[in-house]
Backbone as a printed PyTorch tensor [residue, N CA C, xyz], in Angstrom:
tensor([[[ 92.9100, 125.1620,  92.3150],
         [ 92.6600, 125.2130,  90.8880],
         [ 92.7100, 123.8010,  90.3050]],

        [[ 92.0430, 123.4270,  89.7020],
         [ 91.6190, 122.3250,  89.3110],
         [ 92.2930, 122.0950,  87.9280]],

        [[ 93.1300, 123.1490,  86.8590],
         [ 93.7550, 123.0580,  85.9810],
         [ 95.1000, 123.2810,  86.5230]],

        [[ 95.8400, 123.3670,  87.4450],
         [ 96.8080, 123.1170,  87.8380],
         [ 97.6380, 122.3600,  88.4160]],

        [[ 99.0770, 122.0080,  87.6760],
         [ 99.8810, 120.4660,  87.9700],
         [100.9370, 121.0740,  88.1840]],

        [[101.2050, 120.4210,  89.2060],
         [102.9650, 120.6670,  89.5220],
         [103.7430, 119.1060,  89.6320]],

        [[104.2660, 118.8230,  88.1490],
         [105.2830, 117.8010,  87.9790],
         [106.0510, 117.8380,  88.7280]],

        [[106.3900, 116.4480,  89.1210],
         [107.2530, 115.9420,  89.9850],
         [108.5790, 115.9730,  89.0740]],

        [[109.6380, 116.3160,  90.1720],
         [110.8750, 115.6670,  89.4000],
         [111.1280, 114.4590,  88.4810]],

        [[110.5170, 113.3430,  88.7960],
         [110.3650, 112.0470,  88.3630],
         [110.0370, 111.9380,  86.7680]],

        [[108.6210, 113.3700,  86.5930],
         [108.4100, 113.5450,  85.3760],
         [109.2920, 113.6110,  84.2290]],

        [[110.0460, 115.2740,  84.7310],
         [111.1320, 115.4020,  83.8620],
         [111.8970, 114.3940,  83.7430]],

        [[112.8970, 113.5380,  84.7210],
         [113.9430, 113.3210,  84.4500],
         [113.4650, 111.4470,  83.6000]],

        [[112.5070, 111.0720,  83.8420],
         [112.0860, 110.0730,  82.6670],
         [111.7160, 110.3970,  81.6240]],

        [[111.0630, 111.3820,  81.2880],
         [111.1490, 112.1980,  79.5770],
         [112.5060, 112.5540,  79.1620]],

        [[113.3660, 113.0750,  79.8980],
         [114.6710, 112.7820,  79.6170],
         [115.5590, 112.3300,  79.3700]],

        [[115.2660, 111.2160,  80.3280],
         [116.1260, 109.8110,  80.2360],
         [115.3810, 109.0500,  78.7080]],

        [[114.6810, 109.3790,  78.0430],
         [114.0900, 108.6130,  77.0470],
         [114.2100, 109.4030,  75.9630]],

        [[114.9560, 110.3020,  76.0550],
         [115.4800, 111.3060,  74.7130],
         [114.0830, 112.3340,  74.6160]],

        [[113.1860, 112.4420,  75.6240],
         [112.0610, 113.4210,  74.9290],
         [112.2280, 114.8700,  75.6710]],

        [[111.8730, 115.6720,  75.2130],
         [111.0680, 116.8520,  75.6550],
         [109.9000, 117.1480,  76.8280]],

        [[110.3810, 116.6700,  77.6550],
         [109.2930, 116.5820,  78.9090],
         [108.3030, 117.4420,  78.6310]],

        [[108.4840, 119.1510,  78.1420],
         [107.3640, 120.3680,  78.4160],
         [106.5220, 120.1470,  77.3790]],

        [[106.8490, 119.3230,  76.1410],
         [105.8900, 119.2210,  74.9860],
         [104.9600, 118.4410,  75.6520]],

        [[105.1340, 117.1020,  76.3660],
         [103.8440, 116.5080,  76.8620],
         [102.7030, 117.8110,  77.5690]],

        [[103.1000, 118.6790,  78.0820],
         [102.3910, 119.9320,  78.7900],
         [101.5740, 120.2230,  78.2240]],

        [[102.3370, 120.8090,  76.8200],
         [101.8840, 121.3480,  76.1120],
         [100.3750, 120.8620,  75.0630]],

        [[100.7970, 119.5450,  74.8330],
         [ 99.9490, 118.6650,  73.5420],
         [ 98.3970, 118.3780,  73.9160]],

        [[ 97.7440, 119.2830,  73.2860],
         [ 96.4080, 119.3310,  73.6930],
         [ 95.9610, 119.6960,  74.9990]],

        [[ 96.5710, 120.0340,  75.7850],
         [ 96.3150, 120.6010,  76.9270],
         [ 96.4680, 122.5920,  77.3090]],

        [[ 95.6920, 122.9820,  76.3150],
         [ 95.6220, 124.3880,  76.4110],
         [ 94.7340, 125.1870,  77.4830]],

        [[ 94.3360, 124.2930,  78.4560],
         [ 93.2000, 124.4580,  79.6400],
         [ 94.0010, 124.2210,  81.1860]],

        [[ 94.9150, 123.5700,  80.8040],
         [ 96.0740, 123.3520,  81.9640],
         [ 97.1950, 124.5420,  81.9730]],

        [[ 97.4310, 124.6500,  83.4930],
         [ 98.6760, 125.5820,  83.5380],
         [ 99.6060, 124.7050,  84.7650]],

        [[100.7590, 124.8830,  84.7540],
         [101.8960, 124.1420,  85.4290],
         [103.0070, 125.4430,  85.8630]],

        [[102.9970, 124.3650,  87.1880],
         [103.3000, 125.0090,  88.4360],
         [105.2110, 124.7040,  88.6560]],

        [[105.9890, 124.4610,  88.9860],
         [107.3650, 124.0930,  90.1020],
         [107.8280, 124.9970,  91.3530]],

        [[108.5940, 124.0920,  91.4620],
         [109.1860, 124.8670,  92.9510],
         [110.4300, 124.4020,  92.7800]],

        [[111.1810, 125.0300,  94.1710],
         [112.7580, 125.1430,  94.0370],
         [113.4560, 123.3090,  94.4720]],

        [[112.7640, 122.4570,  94.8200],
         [113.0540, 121.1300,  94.8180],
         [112.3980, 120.3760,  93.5950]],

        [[111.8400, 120.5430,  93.1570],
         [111.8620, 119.8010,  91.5070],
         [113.1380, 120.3250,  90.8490]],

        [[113.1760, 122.0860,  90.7340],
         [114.0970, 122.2240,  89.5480],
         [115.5800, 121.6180,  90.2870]],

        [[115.8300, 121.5850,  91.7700],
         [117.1200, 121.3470,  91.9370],
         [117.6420, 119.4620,  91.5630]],

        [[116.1800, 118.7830,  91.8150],
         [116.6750, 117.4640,  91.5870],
         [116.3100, 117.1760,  89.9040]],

        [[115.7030, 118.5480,  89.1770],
         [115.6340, 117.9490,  87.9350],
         [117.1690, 118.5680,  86.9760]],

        [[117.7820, 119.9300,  87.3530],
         [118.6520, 120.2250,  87.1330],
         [120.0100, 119.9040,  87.0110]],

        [[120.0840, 118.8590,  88.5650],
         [121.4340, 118.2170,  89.3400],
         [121.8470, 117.2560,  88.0170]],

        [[121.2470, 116.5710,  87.3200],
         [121.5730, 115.8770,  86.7750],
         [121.7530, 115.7840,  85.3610]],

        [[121.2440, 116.8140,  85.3250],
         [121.6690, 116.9930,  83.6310],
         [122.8500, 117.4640,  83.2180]],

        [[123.6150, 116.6860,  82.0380],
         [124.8390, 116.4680,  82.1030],
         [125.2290, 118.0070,  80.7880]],

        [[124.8450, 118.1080,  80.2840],
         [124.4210, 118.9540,  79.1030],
         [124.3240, 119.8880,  79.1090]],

        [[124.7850, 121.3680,  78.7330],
         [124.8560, 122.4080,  79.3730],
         [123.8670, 123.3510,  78.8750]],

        [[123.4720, 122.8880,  77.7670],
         [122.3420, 123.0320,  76.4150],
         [121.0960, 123.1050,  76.6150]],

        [[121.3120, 121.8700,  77.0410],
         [119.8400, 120.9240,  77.6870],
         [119.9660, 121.8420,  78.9430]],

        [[120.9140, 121.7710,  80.2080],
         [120.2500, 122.5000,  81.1080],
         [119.6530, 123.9980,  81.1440]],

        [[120.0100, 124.4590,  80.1990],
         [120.0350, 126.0920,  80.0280],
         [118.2600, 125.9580,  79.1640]],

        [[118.1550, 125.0620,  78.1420],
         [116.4550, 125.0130,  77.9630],
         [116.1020, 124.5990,  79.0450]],

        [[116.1510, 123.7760,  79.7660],
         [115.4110, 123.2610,  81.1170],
         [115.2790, 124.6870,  81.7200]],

        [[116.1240, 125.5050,  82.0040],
         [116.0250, 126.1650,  83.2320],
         [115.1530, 127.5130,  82.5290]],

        [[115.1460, 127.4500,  81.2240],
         [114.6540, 128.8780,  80.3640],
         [112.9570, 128.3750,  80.7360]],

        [[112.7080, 127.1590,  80.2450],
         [111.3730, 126.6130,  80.3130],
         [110.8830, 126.5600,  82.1970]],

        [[111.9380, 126.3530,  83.0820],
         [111.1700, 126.3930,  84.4200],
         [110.9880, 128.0370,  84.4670]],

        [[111.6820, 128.8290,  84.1560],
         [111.5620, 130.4220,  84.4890],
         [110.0130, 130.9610,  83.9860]],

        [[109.2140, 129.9900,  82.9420],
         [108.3080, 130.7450,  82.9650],
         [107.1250, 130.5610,  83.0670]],

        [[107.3390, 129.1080,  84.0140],
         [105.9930, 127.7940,  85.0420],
         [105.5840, 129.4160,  86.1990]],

        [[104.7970, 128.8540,  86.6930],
         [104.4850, 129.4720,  88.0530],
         [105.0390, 129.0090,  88.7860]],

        [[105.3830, 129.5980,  89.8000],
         [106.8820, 129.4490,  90.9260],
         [105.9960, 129.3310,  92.0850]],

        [[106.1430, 128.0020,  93.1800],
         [105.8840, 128.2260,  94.1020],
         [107.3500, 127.9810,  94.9500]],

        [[107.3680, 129.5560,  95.9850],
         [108.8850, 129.5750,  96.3060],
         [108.5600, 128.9500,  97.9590]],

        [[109.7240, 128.7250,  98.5630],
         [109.6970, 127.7170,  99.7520],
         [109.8280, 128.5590, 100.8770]],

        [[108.1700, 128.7380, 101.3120],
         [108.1000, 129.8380, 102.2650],
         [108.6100, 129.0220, 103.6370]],

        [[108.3080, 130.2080, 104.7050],
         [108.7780, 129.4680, 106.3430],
         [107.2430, 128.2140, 106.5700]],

        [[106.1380, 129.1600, 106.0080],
         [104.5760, 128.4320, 105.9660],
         [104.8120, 127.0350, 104.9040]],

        [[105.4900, 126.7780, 104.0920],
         [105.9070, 125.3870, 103.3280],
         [106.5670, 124.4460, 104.0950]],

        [[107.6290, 124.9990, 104.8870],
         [108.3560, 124.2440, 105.4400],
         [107.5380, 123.9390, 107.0940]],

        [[107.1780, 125.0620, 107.4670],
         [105.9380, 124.3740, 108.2990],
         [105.1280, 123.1320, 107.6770]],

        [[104.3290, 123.7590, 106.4220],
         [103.7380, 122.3570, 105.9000],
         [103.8710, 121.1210, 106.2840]],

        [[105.3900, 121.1420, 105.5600],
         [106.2420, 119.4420, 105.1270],
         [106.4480, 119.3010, 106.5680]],

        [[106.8590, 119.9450, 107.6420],
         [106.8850, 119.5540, 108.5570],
         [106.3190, 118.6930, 109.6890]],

        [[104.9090, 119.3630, 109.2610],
         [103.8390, 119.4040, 109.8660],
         [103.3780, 117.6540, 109.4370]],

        [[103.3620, 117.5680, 108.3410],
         [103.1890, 116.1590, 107.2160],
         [103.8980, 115.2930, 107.2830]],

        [[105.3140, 115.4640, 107.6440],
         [106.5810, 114.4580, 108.4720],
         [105.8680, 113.6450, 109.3370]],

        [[105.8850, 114.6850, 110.4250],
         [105.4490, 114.2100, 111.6440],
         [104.4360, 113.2350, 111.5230]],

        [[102.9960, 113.9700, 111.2760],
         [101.6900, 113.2870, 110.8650],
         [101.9220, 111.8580, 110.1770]],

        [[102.8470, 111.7230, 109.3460],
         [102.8820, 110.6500, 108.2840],
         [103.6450, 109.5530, 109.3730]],

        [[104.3730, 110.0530, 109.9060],
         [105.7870, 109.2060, 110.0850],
         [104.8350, 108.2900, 111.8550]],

        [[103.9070, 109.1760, 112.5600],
         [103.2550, 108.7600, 113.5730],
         [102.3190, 107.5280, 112.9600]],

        [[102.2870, 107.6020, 111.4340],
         [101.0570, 106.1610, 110.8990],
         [102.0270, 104.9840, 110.3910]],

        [[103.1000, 105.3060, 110.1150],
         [104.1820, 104.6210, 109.5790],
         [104.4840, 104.8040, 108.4620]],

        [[104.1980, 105.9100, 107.6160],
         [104.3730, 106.7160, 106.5300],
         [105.5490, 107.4260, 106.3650]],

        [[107.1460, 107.1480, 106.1970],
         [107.9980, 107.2110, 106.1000],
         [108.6070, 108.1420, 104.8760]],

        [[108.0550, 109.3250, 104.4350],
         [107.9810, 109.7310, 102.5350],
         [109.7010, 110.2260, 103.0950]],

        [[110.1480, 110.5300, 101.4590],
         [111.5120, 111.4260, 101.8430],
         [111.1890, 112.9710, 101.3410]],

        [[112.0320, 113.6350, 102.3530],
         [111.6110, 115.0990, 103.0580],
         [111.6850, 115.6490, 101.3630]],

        [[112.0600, 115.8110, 100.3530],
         [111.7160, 116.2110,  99.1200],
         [110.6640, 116.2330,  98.9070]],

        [[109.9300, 115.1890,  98.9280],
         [108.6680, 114.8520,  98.2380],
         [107.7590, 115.3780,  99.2750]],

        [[108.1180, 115.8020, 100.8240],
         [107.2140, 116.1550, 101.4440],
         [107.1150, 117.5340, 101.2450]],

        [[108.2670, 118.4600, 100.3640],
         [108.6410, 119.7980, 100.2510],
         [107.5780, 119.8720,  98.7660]],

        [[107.4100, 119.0550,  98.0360],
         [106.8100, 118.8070,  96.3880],
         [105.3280, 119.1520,  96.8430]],

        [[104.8510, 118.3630,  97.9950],
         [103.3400, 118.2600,  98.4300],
         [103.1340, 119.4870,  99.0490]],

        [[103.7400, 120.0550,  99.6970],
         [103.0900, 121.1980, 100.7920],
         [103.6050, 122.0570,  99.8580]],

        [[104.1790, 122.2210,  98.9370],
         [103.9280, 123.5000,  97.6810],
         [102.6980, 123.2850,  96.8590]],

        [[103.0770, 122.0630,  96.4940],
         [101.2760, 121.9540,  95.6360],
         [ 99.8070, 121.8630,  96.4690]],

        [[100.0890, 121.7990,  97.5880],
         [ 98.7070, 121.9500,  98.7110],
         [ 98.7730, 123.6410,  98.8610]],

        [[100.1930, 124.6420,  98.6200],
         [ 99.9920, 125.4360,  99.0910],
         [ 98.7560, 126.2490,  98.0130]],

        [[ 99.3970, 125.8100,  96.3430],
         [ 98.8810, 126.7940,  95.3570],
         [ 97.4710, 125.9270,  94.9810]],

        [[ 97.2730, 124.3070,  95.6390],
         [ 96.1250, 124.2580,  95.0790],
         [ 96.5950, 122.8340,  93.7120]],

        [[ 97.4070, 122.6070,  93.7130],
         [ 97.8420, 122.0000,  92.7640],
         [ 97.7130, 120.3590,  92.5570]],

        [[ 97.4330, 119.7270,  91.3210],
         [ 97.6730, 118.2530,  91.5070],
         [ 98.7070, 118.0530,  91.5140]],

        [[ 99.3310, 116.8950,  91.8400],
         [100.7970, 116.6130,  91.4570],
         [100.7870, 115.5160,  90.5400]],

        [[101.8600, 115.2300,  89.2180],
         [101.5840, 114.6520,  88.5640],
         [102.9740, 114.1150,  88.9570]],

        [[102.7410, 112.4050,  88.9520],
         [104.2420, 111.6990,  89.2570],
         [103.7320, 110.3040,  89.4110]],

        [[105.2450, 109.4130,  89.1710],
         [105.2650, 108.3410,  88.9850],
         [105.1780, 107.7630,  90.3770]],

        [[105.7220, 107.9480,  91.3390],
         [105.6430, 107.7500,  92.5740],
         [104.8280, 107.4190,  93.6740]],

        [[104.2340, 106.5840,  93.8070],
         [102.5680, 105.9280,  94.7000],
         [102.5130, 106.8590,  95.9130]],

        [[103.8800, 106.6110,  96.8010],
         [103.6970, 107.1420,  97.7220],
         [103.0700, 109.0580,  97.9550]],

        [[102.9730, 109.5190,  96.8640],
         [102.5350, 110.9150,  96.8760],
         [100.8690, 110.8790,  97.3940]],

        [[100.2550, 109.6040,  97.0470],
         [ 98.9860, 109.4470,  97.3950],
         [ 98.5750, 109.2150,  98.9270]],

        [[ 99.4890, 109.4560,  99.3410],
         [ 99.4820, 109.0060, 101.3660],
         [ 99.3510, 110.3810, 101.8470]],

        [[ 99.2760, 111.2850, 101.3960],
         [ 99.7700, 112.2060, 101.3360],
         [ 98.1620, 112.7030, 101.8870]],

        [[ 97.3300, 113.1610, 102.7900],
         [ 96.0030, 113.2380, 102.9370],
         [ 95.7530, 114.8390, 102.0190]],

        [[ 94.2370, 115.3620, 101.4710],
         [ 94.1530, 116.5370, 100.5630],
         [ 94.3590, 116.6930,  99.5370]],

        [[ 96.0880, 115.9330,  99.2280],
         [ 96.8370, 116.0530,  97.9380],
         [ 96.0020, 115.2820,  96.9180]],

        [[ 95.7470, 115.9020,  95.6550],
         [ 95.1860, 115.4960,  94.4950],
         [ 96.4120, 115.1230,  93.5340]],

        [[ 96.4190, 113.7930,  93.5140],
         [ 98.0340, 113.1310,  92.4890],
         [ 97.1760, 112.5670,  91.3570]],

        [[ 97.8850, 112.7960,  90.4400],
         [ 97.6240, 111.9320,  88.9490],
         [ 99.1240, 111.0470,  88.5660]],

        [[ 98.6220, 109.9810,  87.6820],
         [100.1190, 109.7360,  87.0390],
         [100.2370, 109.6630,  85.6080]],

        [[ 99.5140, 110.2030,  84.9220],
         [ 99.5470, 110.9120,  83.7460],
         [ 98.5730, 111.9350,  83.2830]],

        [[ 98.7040, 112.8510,  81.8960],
         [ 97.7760, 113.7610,  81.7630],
         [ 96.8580, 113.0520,  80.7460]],

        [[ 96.3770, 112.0960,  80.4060],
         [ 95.2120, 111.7670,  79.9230],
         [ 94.3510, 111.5510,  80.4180]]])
């Protein structure tokens, strides 16, 4: 799907760290897009929020993204993408290889600050929504 993004952890937790509302960027003029997570974004976007407030909207707002959950076929994926990567000298950390083989699973871009997501062969990365 070509209207579908699955933010990186990175997303949230710098809209955060800057006092904003990460899901409003989602939202703002983008009524043609739909957004995706999985269970390693929300755990490294969750871990750190200090706020019990804030985490409880965070977690109300991930409950009603599309869920891609971390099948045995995902972890094959990332596995599979370890290997492959790590034989070219492509070294990613196993998170980000769990981020990619969910968004390869549903089809998804990934939107993130992070270069290395682009090594990534298939994967369609952006680093912002404009």
């Amino acid at each position: 799907m070509e209207n579908l993004f699955l933010p990186d952890s990175n997303i949230y937790i710098g809209a955060l760290r800057a006092g904003a509302d990460p899901f409003r960027q989602f939202s703002g003029g983008h009524e043609d897009r739909e957004f995706a997570t999985c269970g390693m974004v929300m755990l490294e976007v969750c871990r750190g929020i200090r706020d019990p407030n804030v985490l409880r909207r965070i977690r109300e707002r991930f409950a009603v993204m599309i869920f891609q959950p971390t099948t045995n076929q995902i972890w094959e994926r990332a596995s599979h993408l370890a290997w492959s990567l790590d034989r070219q000298g492509l070294v990613l950390p196993a998170p980000d290889l769990i981020i990619a083989a969910c968004a390869l699973q549903i089809g998804a871009t990934v939107l993130t600050a992070d270069a290395h997501f682009r090594s990534i062969p298939g994967l369609r990365v952006i680093g912002t929504l404009d």
